[in-house]
C-alpha positions in Angstrom: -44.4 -1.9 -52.7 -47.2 -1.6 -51.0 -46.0 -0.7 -47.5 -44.6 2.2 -49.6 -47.5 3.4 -51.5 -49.5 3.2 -48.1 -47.2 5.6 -45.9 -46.9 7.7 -48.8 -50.8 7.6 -48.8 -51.0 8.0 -45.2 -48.1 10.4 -44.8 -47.5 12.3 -47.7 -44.2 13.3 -49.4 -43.7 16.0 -47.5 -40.0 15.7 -45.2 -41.7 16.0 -40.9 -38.1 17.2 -40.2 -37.6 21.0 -40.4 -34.5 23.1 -39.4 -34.8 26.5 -37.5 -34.7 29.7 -40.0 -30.6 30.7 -40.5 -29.4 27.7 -38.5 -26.8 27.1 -41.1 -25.8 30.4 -41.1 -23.9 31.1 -38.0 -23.6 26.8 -37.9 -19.6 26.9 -38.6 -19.0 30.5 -36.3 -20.6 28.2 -33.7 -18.3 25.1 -34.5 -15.4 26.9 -34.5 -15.7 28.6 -31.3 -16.5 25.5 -29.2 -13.5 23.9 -31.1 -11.1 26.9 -29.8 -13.1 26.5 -25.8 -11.9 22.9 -26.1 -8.5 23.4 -27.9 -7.5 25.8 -24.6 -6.2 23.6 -21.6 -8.5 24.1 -18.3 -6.8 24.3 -15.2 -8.9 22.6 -12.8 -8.3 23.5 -9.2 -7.4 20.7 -6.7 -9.8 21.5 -3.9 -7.9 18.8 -1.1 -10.7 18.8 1.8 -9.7 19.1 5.3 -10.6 15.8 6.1 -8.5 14.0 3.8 -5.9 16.1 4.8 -6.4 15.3 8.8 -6.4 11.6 7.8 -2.9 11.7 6.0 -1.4 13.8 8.8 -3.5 10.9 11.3 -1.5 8.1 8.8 1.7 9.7 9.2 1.8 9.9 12.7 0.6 6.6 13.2 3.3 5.2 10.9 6.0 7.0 12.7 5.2 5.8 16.3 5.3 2.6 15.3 8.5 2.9 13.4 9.6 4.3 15.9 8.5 1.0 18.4 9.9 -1.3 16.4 12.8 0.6 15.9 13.3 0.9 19.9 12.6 -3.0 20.8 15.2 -4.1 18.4 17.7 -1.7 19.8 16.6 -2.9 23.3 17.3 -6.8 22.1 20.7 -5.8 20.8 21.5 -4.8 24.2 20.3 -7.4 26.3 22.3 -10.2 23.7 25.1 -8.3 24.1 24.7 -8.2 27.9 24.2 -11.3 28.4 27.5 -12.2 25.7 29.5 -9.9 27.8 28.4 -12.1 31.4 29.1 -15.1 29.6 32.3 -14.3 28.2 33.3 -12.9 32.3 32.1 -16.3 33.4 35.0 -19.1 34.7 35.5 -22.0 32.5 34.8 -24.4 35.3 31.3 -22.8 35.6 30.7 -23.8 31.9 31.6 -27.8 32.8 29.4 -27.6 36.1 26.4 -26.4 34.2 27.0 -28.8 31.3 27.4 -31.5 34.0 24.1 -30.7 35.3 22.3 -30.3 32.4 23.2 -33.6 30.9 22.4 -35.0 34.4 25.5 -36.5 35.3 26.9 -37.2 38.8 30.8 -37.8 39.3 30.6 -41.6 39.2 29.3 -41.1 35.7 32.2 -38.9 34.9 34.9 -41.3 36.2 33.0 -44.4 34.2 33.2 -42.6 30.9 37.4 -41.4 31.4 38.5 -44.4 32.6 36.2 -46.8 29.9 38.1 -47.3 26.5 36.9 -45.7 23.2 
């Protein structure tokens, strides 16, 4: 109680707080009317600068070349398997033993051993 009786002492009873002459007046005309501002959508303009739009244009051409790369070198692979399918397949049959012959390093000798040995 005596922290009380001091500031009342010190202070007074008198509120420090005042409000302006007729504030509460126009209080709920002003209320409503920034109620009805805020109530109403805002369109707010999309302002894309021209930078951002060079970049995008920078990212799409950049994207299509190298689709367009890839694209290419796998159509270029396609056609140099099926090239080399198509000189295979025209190759003799007798070519296909020679080269199997000479990659497994065998000589005729070896050939004859491994007909004429028994299983």
């Amino acid at each position: 109680m005596n922290e009380e009786t001091y500031l009342k002492e010190r202070v007074g009873k008198e509120n420090p707080f005042r409000v302006p002459d007729g504030y509460f007046d126009t209080l709920a005309s002003q209320v409503m009317a920034r109620i009805d501002a805020e109530a109403q959508p805002q369109k707010k303009a999309k302002v894309i600068s021209m930078h951002r739009v060079f970049y995008y244009a920078a990212a799409a051409v950049c994207a299509l070349f190298v689709c367009a790369t890839v694209y290419l070198s796998f159509n270029k692979e396609s056609e140099a398997v099926e090239q080399q399918n198509m000189a295979v397949a025209e190759q003799p049959a007798d070519n296909y033993f020679d080269e199997a012959a000479d990659y497994m390093m065998l000589d005729n000798q070896a050939i004859y051993a491994c007909l004429a040995s028994d299983y």
